[in-house]
PALUM-450205 format. One record per residue (C-alpha): residue number from 1; x, y, z; residue in one letter. Coordinates in steps of 0.5 Angstrom, whole numbers, padded with zeros to 4 digits. Example, Ala and Ser with C-alpha at 12.3 -4.5 7.8 and 13.67 -1.06 7.14 Angstrom:
% residues 2
+------+-------+-------+-------+------+
! resi !     X !     Y !     Z ! resn !
+------+-------+-------+-------+------+
!    1 !  0025 ! -0009 !  0016 !    A !
!    2 !  0027 ! -0002 !  0014 !    S !
+------+-------+-------+-------+------+
% end
This chain:
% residues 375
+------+-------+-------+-------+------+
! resi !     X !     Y !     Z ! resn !
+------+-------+-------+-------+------+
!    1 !  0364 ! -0203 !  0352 !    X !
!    2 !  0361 ! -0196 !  0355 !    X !
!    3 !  0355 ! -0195 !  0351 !    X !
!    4 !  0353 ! -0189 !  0357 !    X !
!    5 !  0355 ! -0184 !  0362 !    X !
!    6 !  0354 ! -0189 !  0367 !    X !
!    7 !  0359 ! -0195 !  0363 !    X !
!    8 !  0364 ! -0190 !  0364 !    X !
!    9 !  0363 ! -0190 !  0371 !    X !
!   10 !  0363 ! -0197 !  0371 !    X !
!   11 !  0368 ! -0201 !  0373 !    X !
!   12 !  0366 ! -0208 !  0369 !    X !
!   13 !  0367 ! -0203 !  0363 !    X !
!   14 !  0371 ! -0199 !  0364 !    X !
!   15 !  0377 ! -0201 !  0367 !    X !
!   16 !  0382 ! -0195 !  0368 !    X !
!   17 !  0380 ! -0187 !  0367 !    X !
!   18 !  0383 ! -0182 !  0366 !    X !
!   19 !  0379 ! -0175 !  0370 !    X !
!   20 !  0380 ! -0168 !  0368 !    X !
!   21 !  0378 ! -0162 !  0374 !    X !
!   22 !  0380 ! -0156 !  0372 !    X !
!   23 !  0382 ! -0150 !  0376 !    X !
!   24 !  0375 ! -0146 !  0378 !    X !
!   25 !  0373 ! -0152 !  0380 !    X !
!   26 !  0380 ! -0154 !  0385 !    X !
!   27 !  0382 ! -0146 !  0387 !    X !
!   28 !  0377 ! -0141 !  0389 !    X !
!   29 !  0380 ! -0134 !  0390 !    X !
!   30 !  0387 ! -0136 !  0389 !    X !
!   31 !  0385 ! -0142 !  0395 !    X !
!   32 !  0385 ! -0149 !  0394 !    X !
!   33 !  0378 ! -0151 !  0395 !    X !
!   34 !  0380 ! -0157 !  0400 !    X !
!   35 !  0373 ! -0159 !  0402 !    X !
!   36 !  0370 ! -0160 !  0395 !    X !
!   37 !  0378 ! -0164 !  0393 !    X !
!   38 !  0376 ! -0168 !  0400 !    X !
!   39 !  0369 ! -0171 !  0397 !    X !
!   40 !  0372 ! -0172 !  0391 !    X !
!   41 !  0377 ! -0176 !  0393 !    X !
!   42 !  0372 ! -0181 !  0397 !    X !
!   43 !  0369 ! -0182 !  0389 !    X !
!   44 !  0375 ! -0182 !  0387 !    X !
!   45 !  0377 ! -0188 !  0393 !    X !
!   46 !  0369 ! -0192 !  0392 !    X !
!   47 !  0372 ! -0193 !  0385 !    X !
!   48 !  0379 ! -0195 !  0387 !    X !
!   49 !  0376 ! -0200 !  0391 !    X !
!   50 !  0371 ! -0202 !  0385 !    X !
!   51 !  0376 ! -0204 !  0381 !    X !
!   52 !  0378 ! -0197 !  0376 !    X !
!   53 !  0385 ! -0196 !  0375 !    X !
!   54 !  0385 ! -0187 !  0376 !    X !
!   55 !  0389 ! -0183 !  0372 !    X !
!   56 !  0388 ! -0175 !  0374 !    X !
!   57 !  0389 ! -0170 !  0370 !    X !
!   58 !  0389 ! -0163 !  0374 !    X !
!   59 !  0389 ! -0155 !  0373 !    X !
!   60 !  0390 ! -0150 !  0378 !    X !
!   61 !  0398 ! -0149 !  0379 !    X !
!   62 !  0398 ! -0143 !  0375 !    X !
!   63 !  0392 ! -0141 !  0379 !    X !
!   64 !  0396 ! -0142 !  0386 !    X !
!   65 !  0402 ! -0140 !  0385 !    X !
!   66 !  0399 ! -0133 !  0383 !    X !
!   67 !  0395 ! -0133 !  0389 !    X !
!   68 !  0402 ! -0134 !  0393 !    X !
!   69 !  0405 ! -0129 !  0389 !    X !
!   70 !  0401 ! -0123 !  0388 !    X !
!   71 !  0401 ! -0124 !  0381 !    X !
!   72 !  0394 ! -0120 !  0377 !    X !
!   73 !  0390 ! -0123 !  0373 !    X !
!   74 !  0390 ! -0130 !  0376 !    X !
!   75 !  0398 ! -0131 !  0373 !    X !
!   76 !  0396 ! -0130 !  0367 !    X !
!   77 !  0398 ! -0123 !  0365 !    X !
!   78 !  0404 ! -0125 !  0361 !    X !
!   79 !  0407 ! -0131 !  0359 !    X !
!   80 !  0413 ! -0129 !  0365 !    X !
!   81 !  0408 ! -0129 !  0370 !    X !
!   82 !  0404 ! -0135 !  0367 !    X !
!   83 !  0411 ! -0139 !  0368 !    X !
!   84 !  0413 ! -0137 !  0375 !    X !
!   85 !  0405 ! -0138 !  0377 !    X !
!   86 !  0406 ! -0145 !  0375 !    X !
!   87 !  0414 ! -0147 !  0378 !    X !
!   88 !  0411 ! -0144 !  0385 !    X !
!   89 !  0403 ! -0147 !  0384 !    X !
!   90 !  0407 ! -0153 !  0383 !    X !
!   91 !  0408 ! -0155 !  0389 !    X !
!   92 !  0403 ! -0153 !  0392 !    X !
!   93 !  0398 ! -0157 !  0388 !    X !
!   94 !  0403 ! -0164 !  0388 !    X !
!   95 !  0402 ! -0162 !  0396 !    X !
!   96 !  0395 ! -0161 !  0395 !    X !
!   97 !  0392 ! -0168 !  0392 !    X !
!   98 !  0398 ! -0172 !  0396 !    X !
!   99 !  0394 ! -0169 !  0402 !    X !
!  100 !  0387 ! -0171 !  0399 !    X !
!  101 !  0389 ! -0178 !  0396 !    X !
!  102 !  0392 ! -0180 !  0402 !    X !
!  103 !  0387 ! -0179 !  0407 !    X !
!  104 !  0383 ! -0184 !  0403 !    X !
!  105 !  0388 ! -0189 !  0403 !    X !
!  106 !  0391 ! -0187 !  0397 !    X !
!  107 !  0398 ! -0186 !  0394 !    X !
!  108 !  0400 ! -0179 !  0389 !    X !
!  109 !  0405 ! -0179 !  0383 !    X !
!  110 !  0406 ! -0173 !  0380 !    X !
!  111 !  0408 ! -0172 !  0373 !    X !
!  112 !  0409 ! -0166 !  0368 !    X !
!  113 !  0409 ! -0167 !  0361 !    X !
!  114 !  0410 ! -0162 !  0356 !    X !
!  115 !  0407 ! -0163 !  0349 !    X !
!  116 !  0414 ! -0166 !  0346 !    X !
!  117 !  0414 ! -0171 !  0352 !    X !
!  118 !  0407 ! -0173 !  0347 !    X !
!  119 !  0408 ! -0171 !  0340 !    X !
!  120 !  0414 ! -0174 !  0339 !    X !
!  121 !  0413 ! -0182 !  0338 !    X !
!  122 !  0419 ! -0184 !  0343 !    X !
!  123 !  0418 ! -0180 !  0348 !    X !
!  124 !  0410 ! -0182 !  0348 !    X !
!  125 !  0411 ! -0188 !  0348 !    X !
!  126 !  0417 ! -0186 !  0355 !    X !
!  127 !  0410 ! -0183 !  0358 !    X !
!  128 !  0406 ! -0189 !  0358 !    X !
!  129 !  0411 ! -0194 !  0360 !    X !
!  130 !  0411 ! -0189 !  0367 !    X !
!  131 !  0404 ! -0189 !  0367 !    X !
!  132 !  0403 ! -0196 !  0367 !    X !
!  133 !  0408 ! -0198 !  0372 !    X !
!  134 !  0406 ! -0192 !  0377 !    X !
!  135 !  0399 ! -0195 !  0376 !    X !
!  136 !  0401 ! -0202 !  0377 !    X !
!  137 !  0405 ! -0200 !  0383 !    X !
!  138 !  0398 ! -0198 !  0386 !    X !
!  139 !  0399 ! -0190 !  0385 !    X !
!  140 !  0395 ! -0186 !  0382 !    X !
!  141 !  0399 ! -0181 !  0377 !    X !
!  142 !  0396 ! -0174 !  0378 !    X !
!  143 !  0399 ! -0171 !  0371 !    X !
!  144 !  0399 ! -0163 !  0370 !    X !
!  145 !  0402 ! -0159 !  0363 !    X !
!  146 !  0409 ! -0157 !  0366 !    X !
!  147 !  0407 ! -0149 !  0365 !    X !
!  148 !  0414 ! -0146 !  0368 !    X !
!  149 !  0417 ! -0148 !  0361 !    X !
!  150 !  0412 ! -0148 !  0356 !    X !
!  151 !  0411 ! -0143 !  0352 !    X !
!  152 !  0405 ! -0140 !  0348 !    X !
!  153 !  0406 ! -0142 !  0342 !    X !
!  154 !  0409 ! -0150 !  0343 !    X !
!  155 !  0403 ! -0152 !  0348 !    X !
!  156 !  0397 ! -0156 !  0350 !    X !
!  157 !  0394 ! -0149 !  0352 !    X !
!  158 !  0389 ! -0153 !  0355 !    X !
!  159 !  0388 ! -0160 !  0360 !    X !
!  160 !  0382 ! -0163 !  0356 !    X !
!  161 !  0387 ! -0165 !  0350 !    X !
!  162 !  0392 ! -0167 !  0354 !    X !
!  163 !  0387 ! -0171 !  0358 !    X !
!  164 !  0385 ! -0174 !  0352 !    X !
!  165 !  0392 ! -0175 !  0350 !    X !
!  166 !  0394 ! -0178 !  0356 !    X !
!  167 !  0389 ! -0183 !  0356 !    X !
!  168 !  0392 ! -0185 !  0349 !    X !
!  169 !  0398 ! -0186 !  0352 !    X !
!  170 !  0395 ! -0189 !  0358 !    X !
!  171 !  0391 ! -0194 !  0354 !    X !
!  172 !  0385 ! -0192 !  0358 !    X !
!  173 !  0378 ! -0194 !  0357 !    X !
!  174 !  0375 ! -0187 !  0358 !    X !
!  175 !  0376 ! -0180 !  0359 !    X !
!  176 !  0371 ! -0175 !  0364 !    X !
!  177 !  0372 ! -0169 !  0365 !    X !
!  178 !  0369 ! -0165 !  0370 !    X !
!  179 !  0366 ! -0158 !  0368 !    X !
!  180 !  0361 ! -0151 !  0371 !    X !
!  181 !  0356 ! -0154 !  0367 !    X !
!  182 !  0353 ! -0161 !  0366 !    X !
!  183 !  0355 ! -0162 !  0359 !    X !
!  184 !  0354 ! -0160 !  0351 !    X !
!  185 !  0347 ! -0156 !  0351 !    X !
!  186 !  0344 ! -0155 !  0343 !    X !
!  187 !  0345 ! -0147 !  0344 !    X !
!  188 !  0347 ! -0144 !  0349 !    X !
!  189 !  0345 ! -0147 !  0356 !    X !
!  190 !  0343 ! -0141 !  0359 !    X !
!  191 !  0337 ! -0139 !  0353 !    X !
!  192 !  0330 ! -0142 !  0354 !    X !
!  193 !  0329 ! -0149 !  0351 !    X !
!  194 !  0336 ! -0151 !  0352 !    X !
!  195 !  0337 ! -0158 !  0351 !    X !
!  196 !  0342 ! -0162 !  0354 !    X !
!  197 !  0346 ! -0168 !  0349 !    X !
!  198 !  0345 ! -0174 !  0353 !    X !
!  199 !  0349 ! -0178 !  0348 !    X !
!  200 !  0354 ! -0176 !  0342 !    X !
!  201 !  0357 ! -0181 !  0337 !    X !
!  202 !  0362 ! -0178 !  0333 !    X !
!  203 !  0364 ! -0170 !  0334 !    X !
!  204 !  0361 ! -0168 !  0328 !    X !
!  205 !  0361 ! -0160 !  0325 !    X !
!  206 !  0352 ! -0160 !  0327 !    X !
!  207 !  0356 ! -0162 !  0333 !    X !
!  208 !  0363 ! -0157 !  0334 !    X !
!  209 !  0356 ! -0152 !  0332 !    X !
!  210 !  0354 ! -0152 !  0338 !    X !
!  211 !  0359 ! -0151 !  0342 !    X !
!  212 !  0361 ! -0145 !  0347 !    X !
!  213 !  0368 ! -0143 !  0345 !    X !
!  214 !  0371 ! -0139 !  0353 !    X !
!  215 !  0371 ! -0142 !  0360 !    X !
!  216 !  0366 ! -0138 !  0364 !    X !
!  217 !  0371 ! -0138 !  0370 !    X !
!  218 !  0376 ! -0133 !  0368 !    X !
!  219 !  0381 ! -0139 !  0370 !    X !
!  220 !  0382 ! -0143 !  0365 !    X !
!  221 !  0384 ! -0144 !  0358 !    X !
!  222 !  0379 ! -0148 !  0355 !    X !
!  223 !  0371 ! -0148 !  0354 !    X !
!  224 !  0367 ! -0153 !  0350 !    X !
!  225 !  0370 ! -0152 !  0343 !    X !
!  226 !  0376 ! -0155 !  0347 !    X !
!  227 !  0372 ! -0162 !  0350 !    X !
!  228 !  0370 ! -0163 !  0343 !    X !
!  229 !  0377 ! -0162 !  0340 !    X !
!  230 !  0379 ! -0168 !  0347 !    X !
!  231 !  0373 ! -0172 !  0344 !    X !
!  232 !  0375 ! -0173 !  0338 !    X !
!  233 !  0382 ! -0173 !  0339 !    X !
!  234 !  0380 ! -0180 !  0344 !    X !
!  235 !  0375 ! -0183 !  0340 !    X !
!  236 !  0381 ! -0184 !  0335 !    X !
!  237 !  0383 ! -0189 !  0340 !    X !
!  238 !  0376 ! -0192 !  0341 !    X !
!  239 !  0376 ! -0188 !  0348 !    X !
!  240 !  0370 ! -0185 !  0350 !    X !
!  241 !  0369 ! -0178 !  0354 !    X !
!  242 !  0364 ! -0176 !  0359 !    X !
!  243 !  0362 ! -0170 !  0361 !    X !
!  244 !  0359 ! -0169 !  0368 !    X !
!  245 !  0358 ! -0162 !  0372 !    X !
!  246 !  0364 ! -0161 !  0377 !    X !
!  247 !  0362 ! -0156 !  0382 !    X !
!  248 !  0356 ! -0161 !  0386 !    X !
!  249 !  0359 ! -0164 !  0392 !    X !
!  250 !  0361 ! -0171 !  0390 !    X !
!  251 !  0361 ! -0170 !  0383 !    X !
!  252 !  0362 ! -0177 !  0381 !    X !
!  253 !  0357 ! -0181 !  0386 !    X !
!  254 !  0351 ! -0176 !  0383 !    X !
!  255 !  0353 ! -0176 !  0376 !    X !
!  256 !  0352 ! -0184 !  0377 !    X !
!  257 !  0346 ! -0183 !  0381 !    X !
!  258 !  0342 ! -0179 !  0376 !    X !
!  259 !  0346 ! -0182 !  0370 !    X !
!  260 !  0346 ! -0173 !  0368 !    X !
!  261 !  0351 ! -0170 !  0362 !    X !
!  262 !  0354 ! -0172 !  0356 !    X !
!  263 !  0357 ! -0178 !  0353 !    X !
!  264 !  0362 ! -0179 !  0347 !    X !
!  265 !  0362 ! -0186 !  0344 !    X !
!  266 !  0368 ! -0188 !  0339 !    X !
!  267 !  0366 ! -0189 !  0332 !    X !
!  268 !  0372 ! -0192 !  0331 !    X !
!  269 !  0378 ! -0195 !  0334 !    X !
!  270 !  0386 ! -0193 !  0330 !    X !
!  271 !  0391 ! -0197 !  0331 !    X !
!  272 !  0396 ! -0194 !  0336 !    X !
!  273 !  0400 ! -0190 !  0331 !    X !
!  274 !  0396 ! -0187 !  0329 !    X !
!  275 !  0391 ! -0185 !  0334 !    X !
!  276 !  0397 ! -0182 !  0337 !    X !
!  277 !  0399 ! -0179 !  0329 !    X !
!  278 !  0392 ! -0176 !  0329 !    X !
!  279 !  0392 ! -0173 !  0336 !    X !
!  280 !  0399 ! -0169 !  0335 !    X !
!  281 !  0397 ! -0162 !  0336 !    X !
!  282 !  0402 ! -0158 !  0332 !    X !
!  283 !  0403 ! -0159 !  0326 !    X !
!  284 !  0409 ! -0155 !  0323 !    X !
!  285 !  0405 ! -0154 !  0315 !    X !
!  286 !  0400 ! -0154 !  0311 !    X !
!  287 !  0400 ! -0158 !  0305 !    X !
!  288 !  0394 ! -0155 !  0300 !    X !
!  289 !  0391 ! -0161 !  0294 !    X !
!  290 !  0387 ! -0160 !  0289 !    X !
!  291 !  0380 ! -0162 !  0288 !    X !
!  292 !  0383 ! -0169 !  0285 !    X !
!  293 !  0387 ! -0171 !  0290 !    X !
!  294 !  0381 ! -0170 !  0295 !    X !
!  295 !  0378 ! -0176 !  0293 !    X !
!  296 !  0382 ! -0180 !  0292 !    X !
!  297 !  0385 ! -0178 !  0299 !    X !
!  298 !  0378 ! -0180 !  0301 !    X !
!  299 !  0379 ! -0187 !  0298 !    X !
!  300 !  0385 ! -0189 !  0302 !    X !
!  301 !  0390 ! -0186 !  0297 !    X !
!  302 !  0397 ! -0183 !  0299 !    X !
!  303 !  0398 ! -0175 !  0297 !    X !
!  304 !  0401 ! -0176 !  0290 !    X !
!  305 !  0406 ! -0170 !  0288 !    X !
!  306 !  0401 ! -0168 !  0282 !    X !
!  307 !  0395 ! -0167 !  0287 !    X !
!  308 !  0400 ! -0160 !  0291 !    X !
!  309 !  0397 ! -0154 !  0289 !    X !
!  310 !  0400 ! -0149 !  0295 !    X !
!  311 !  0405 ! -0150 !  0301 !    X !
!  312 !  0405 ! -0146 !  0308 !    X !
!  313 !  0410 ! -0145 !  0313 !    X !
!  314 !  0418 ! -0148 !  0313 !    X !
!  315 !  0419 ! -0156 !  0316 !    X !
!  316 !  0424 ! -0161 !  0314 !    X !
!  317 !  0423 ! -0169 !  0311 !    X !
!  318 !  0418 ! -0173 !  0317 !    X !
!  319 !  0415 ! -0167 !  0320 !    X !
!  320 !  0408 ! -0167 !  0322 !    X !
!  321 !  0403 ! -0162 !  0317 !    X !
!  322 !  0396 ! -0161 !  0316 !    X !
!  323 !  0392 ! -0164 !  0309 !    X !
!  324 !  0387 ! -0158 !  0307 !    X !
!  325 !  0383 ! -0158 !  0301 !    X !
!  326 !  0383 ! -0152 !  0295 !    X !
!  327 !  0377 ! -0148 !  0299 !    X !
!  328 !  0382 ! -0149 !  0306 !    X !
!  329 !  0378 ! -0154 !  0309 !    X !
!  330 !  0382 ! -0159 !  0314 !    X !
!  331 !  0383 ! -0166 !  0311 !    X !
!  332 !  0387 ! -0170 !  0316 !    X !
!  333 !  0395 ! -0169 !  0318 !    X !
!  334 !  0400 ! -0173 !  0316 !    X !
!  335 !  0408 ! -0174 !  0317 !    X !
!  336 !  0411 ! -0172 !  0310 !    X !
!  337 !  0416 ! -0174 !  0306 !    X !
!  338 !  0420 ! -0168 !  0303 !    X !
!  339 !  0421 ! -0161 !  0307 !    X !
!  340 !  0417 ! -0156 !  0304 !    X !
!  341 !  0423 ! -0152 !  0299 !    X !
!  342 !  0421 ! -0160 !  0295 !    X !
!  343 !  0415 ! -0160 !  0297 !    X !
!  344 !  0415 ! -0153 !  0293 !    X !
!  345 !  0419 ! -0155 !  0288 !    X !
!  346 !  0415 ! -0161 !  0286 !    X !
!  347 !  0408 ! -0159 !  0287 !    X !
!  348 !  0404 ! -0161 !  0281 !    X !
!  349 !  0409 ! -0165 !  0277 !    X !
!  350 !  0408 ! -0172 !  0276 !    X !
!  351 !  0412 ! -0177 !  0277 !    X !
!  352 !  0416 ! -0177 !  0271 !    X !
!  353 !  0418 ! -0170 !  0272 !    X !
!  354 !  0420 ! -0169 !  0279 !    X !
!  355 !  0426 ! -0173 !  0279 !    X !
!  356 !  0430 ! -0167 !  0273 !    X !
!  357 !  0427 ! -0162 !  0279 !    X !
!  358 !  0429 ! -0165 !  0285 !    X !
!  359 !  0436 ! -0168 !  0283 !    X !
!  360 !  0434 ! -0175 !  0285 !    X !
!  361 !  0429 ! -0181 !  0284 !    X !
!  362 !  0422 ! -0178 !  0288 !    X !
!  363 !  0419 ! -0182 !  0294 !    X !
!  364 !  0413 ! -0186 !  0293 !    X !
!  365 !  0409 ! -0180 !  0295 !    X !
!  366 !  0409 ! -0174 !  0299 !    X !
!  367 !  0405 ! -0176 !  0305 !    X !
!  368 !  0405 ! -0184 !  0305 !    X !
!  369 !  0397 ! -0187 !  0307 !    X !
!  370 !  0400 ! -0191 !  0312 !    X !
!  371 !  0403 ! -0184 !  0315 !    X !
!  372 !  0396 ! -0180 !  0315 !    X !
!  373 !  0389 ! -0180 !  0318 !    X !
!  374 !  0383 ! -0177 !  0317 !    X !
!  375 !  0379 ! -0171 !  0320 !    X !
+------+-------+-------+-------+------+
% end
């Protein structure tokens, strides 16, 4: 089990891994940064041959793709131009890490998933019959976010989730990410006294407090509050996550040396439903609940009718939706049992009175305990 950056990066404890580099670290005005790529490939290859499976999860499509179109802003200046940035970038990217890998003797997937291809639960489970065979077969599946159809509202939006959906998916031990920075400081790294978190046990709110929300680069579409938000998504599935500086040469092999940056330890271990149901990023409502049902949720009850005091937003029976409390605060998700025109139509009633609302005998709960997670 890892209990420190340096079990993460070994393979006696962690036996596949899932590694993260994003686009100011790969692409450098607009041109890949090809000899930083090569020296991480040999880290890459050391630890191939220690026994850990590799899974890469990589930025920079959209980034190369406006560089060989003159797109402004990095491709970023509206979602067209973010969508034929990548379609182009794309390729050049698959090219670039085929290059490097195969250098060192290794063989290049590419995969591009969307965040359906990952919320819903067949096709999730698509995902990872494809990473397991690829990783059986001995190729190392570089995996991106499919940026040429996805828009803004339906998306990862950043590659530290998804790294850390992938490596549910991938059912993999941990998770690294290379950053611009060494990992989570206690207060902005750049005011004096600033302390790097060596080692972190369950992302708690004095945790997220610390974090920095923005990329630095420019380039990406993640920050710290991001890494904290993939942390907790891993941790579901008992994974833990390292962060480590990216932009040394030979990151990998410096981050073992020196044993420098932040480790996320799991505090608990999901079963596979539900760490994949705890690591949907799009819920498609809001149920809110009494002071009541908030207790009783916290017992391990189902969301009972009589504890609904408000809906938001318009979703059919086994949607995803979020639990808040009555001052708004974020309980858990859950699959629910109504669509949101019944879930208003019974909010508050006991059972005995939904059925005259409803027109027909009600479910055993709105949101079933073995359909839910907690926050």
């Amino acid at each position: 089990m890892v209990s420190d950056l340096n079990g993460l990066l070994d393979p006696r404890t962690c036996k596949r891994i899932v590694i993260k580099i994003g686009s100011a670290l790969l692409v450098n005005d607009g041109q890949p940064a090809r000899a930083w790529l090569d020296e991480l490939a040999l880290d890459l290859k050391h630890l191939r041959e220690g026994g850990t499976q590799i899974i890469i999860v990589s930025s920079g499509a959209i980034a190369l793709g406006a560089a060989r179109l003159g797109l402004p802003k990095g491709g970023r200046a509206s979602l067209a131009d973010a969508q034929a940035a990548a379609s182009v970038g794309q390729v050049a990217l698959a090219q670039l890490w085929a290059a490097a890998l195969d250098f060192h003797g290794l063989t290049a997937a590419q995969m591009l998933v969307t965040i359906g291809d990952l919320e819903d639960r067949r096709r999730y489970l698509n995902a990872s019959a494809t990473i397991e065979r690829l990783l059986d077969a001995g190729a190392v599946p570089v995996i991106n976010e499919n940026d040429s159809v996805a828009t803004e509202e339906i998306r990862f939006g950043d590659n530290d989730r998804l790294a850390a959906r992938v490596a549910q998916a991938a059912k993999a031990d941990g998770v690294l990410l290379l950053s611009d920075i060494d990992g989570l400081y206690d207060r902005p790294p750049g005011e004096a006294g600033a302390e790097l978190v060596k080692v972190i046990e369950g992302v708690t709110p004095e945790i997220i407090a610390m974090a920095d929300d923005g990329s630095s680069s420019g380039l990406g579409s993640g920050g710290m509050v991001a890494k904290l938000q993939a942390a907790r998504i891993a941790e579901r599935a008992g994974i833990a996550l390292g962060i480590i500086n990216g932009t040394l040469q030979r990151p990998i092999a410096k981050a073992r040396k020196t044993n420098r940056g932040t480790i996320f330890l799991p505090v608990r271990s999901d079963n596979a439903r539900k760490a994949w149901l705890g690591g949907r990023l799009a819920p498609e409502g809001v149920l809110s609940v009494d002071s009541g049902c908030v207790a009783a949720l916290s017992d391990g009850a189902s969301l009972l009718a009589a504890g609904l005091i408000d809906v938001e937003g318009e979703f059919a029976r086994g949607a995803l939706v979020s639990l808040h409390g009555p001052k708004g605060e974020r309980l858990g998700q859950g699959l629910v049992e109504y669509s949101a025109a019944e879930c208003r139509a019974i909010a508050g009633l006991r059972e005995g009175d939904q059925a005259v609302r409803l027109g027909y005998a009600p479910r055993a709960a709105v949101v079933h305990r073995d359909h839910m997670v907690r926050s």
